[in-house]
C-alpha positions as CSV (number, residue, x, y, z in Angstrom):
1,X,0.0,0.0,0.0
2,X,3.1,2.4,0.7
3,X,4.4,1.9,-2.8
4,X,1.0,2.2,-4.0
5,X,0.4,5.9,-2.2
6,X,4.1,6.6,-3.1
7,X,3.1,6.2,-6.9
8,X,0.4,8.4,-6.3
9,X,1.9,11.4,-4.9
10,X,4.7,11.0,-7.7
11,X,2.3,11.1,-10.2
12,X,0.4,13.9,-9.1
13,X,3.1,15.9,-8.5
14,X,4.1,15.6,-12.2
15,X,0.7,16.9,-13.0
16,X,1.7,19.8,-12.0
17,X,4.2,20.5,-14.9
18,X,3.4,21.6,-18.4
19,X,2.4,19.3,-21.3
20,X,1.5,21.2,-24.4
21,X,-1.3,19.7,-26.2
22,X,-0.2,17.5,-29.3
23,X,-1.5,18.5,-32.6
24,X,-3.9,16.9,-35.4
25,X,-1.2,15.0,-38.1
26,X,1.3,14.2,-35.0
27,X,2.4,10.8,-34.8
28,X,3.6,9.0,-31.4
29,X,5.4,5.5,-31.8
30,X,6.1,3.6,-28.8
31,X,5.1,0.7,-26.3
32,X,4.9,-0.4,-23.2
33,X,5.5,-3.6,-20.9
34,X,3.2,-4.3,-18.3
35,X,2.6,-6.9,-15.3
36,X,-1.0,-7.9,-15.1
37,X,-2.0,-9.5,-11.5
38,X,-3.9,-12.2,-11.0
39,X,-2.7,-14.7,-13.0
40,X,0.8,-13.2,-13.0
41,X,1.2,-11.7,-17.2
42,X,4.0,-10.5,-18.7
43,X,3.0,-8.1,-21.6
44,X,5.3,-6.1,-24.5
45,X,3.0,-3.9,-26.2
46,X,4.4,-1.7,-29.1
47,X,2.1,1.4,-30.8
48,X,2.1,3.8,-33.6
49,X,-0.6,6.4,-33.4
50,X,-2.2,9.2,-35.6
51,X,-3.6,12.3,-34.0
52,X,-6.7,12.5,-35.8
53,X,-7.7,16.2,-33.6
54,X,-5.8,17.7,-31.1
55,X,-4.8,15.2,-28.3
56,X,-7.0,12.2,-29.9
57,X,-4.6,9.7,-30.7
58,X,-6.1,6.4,-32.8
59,X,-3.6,3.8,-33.7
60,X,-2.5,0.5,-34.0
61,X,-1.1,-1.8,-31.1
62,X,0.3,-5.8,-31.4
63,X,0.6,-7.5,-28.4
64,X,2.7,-10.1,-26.8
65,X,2.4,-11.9,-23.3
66,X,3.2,-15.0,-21.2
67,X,1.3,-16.2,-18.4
68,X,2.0,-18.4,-15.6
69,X,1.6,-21.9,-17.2
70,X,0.1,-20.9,-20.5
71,X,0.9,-20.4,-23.8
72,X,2.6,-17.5,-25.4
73,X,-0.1,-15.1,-26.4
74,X,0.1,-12.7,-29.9
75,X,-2.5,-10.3,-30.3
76,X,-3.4,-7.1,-33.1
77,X,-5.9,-4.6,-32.6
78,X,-6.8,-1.0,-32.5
79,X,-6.8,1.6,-29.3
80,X,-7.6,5.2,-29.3
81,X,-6.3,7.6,-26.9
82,X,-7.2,11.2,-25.3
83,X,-4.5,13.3,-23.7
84,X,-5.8,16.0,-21.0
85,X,-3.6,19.3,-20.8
86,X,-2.3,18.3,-17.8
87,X,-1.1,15.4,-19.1
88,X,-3.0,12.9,-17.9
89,X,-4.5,10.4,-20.2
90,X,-7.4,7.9,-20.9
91,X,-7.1,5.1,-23.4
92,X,-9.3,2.3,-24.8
93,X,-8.4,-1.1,-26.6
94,X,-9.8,-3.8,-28.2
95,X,-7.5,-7.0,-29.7
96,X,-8.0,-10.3,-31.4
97,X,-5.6,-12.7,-29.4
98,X,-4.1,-16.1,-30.3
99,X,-2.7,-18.4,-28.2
100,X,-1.7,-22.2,-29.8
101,X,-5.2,-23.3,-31.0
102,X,-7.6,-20.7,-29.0
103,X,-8.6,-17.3,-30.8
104,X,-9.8,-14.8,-28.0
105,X,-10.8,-10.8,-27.6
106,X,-9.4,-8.7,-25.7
107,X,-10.7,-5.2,-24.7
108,X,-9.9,-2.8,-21.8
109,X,-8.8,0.4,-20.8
110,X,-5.9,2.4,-19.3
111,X,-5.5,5.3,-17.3
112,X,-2.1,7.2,-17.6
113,X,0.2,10.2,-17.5
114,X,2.6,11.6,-20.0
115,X,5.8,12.7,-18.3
116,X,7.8,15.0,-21.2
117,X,11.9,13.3,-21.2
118,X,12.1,16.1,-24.2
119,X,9.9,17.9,-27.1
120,X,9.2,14.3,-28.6
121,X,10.3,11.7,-25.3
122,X,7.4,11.2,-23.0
123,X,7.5,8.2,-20.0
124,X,4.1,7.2,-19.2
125,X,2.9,5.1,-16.6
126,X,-0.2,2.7,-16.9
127,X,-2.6,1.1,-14.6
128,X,-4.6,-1.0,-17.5
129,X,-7.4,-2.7,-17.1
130,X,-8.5,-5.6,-18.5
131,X,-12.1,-6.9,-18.7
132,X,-12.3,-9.8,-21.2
133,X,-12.3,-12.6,-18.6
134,X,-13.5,-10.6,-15.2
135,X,-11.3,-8.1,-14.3
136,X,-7.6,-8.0,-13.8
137,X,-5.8,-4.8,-13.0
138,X,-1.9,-4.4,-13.8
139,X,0.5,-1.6,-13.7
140,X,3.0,-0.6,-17.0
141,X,5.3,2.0,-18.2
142,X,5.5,3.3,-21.8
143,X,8.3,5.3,-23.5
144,X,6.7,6.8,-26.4
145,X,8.4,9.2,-29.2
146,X,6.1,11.9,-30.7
147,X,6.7,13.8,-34.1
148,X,4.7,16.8,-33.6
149,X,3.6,18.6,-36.8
């Protein structure tokens, strides 16, 4: 619970800097590796995203992950994205998954913040949330690269 709260007060004391909004025709490439809970899930997740308005973000992702005792998972699908001034950002997602001889759907959401490295670096912490099979919570970090037009 300590690390949880610790998390916390990091990332809201990053809300307090500046994050210019990102333009319509800007492009972000990226991805991000999470660890879901409950089963224990490896996941490498890499993006490319269009901004289709000003902070709307709709794109591309492929997924791969490893569970406990199961089969290596690949899955494709799309995700859209909306970035708040301050940074903070909402995303959802929906994948077709594969894993040996079982196709599946996949579709959550994730809450985040963009932390500016430079112009075009940005860190951003996840907590996605997965409902395709209940609901399983995990925590991730992206390093995305933008180019702003």
């Amino acid at each position: 619970m300590k690390k949880f709260l610790s998390l916390l007060v990091i990332v809201l004391g990053m809300s307090l800097s500046s994050n210019a909004q990102i333009n319509t025709s800007s492009w972000m490439i990226g991805g991000t590796a999470d660890i879901q809970l409950d089963p224990t899930d490896l996941v490498l997740n890499p993006i490319l995203g269009y901004f289709v308005m000003d902070n709307l973000a709709v794109g591309g992702n492929i997924t791969i992950s490893k569970a406990d005792g199961q089969d290596l998972v690949f899955g494709i699908g799309p995700f859209a994205r909306y970035y708040l001034n301050n940074g903070f950002f909402g995303q959802v997602n929906f994948e077709f998954t594969k894993a040996g001889d079982f196709d599946n759907t996949r579709y959550g959401i994730s809450l985040g913040y963009s932390y500016e490295l430079t112009d075009n670096v940005r860190i951003e912490p996840t907590l996605p949330l997965d409902f395709s099979d209940g609901f399983s919570i995990g925590f991730g970090v992206a390093v995305q690269a933008y180019f702003m037009q």
